[in-house]
N, C-alpha and C positions, 0 to 999 in steps of 0.2 A: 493841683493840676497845673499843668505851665502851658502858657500862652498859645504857643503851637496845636496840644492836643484841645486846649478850649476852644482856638478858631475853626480847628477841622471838624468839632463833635457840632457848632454852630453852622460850619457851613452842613453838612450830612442832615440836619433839623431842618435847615430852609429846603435841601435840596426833597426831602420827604413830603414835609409841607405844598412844595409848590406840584407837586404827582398829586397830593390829596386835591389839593384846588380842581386843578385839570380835570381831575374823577366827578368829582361834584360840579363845575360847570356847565359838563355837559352830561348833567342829568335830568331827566325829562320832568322828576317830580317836581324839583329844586326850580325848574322854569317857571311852572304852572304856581308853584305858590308866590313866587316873587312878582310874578304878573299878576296874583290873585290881592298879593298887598298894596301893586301901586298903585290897583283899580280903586279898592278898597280905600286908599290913604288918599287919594281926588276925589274920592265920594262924599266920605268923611270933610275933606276943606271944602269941596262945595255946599253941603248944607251945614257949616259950622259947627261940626262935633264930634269931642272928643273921645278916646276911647272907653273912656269911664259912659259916657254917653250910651256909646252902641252895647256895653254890658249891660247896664239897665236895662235896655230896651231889651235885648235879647235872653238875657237870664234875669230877671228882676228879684229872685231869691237870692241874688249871690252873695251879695251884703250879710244876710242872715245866716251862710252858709259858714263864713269865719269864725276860729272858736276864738282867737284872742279880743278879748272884752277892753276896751279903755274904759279907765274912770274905777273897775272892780280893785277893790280894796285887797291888796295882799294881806293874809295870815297873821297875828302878832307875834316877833318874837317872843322866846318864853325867858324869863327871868332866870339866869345863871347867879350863883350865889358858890363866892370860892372864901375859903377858911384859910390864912394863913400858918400851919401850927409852928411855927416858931413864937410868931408874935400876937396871934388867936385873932387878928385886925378879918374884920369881914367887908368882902365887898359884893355886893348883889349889882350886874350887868346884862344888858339885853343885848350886846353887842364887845367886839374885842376891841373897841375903842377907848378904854376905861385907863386914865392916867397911870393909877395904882398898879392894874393889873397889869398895863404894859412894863413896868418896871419891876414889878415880882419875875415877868418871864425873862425881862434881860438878865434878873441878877441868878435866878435859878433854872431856867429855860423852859421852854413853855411846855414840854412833857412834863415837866415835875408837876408845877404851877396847874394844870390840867387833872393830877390827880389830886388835888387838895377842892377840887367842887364836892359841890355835895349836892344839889339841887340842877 
């Protein structure tokens, strides 16, 4: 794209852009929540609390409510086990991090390498 039609596709973005604002400024919903937040955000600094605060307060399940667990122990990987048959060398791996194994895929590539597991 050459500079010309990028500034003109840029200015037509702002130029859409600044109609959307306009639309939503003076929208009456858009009024009532923004004045519903600064009430809401002096309320909050006058009696010292933060938003994690007022969800307590307000929904005291919500904690509970989250499925990601910290601290729950992921799955173990399972023990991969690949047979060279040129040179019958075995190497048993939980992971593709495996010196030998990365060097069987350079030198034969790692489809090949891939079908020599057995486990």
């Amino acid at each position: 794209m050459s500079l010309i039609t990028e500034y003109r596709a840029t200015e037509e973005a702002i130029k859409e852009l600044q109609e959307r604002l306009e639309k939503l400024s003076g929208n009456e919903a858009l009024l009532k929540e923004m004045e519903f937040e600064k009430k809401l955000r002096a309320l909050m600094s006058e009696y010292g609390k933060s938003l994690r605060d007022i969800i307590a307060i307000l929904d005291p399940d919500y904690r509970k409510q989250i499925t990601h667990q910290p601290g729950k122990p992921r799955a173990q990987r399972a023990v991969k086990v690949y047979r060279n048959p040129n040179t019958g060398e075995l190497v048993e791996t939980k992971g593709g991090n495996h010196k030998t194994l990365k060097e069987w895929k350079q030198e034969h590539g790692a489809a090949v390498v891939e079908t020599w597991r057995t486990q």
